[in-house]
N, C-alpha and C positions, 0 to 999 in steps of 0.2 A: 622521794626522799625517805631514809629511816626515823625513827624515831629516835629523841635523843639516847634512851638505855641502849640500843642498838650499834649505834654509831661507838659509844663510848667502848663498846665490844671489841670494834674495827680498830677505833685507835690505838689499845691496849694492844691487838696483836701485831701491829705495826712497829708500835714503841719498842717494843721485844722482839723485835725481827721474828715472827714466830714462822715455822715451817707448819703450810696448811695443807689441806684438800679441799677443792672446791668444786661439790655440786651444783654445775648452773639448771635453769629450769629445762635446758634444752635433753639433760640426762647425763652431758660431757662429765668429766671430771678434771679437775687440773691440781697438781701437787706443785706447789711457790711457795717461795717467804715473799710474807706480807711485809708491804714497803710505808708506804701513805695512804692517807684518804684524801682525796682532790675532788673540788668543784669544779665544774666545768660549765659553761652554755653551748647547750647546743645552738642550730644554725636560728633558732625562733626567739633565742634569748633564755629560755627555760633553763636551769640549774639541775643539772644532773651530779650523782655522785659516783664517783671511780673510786676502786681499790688496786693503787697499782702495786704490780706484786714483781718478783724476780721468778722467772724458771729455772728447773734445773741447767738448764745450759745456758744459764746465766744472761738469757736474753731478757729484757724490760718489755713487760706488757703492762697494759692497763684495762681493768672489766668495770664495764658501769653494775654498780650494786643490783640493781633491778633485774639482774638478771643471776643472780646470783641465791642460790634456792638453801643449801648448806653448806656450813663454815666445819670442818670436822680439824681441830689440833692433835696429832695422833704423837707429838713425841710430850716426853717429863722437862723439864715443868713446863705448863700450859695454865695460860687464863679460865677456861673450860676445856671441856672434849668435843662437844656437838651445840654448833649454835644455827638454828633454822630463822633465819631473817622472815621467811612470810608469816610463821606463827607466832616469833618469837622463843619457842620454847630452848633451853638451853639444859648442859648436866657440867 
């Protein structure tokens, strides 16, 4: 799970339908508008958290945060420009 400043991040660009880019850790990239943030359990009970987002072909996905390395908002106006979930650090 993130921490709350983090999360609060997620929500913001959700609330704003923002158009994102997202580096997962794997190196992917995926370009969406950010939808919600959802809790989920997996199959053990455990509480995971999803960023479900829109693609451009307007299909509905959803990524568990954890796997999600950077948040980059590339168009005007934007909450930030770069938000790195594993350090923290944002601009």
């Amino acid at each position: 799970m993130l921490s709350c400043d983090l999360h609060d991040y997620l929500e913001i660009i959700c609330l704003y339908q923002t158009e994102v880019k997202l580096t997962l850790q794997d190196g992917n990239k995926i370009i969406a508008v950010a939808d919600k943030v959802v809790i989920n359990k997996d199959h053990h009970g455990n509480k995971q958290e999803h960023l479900q987002i829109t693609l451009k072909n307007r299909t509905l996905s959803s990524i568990n945060v954890e796997l999600i390395k950077l948040i980059e908002c590339p168009q005007q106006p934007r909450p930030f420009s770069y938000l790195n979930l594993k350090t923290g650090e944002r601009r």
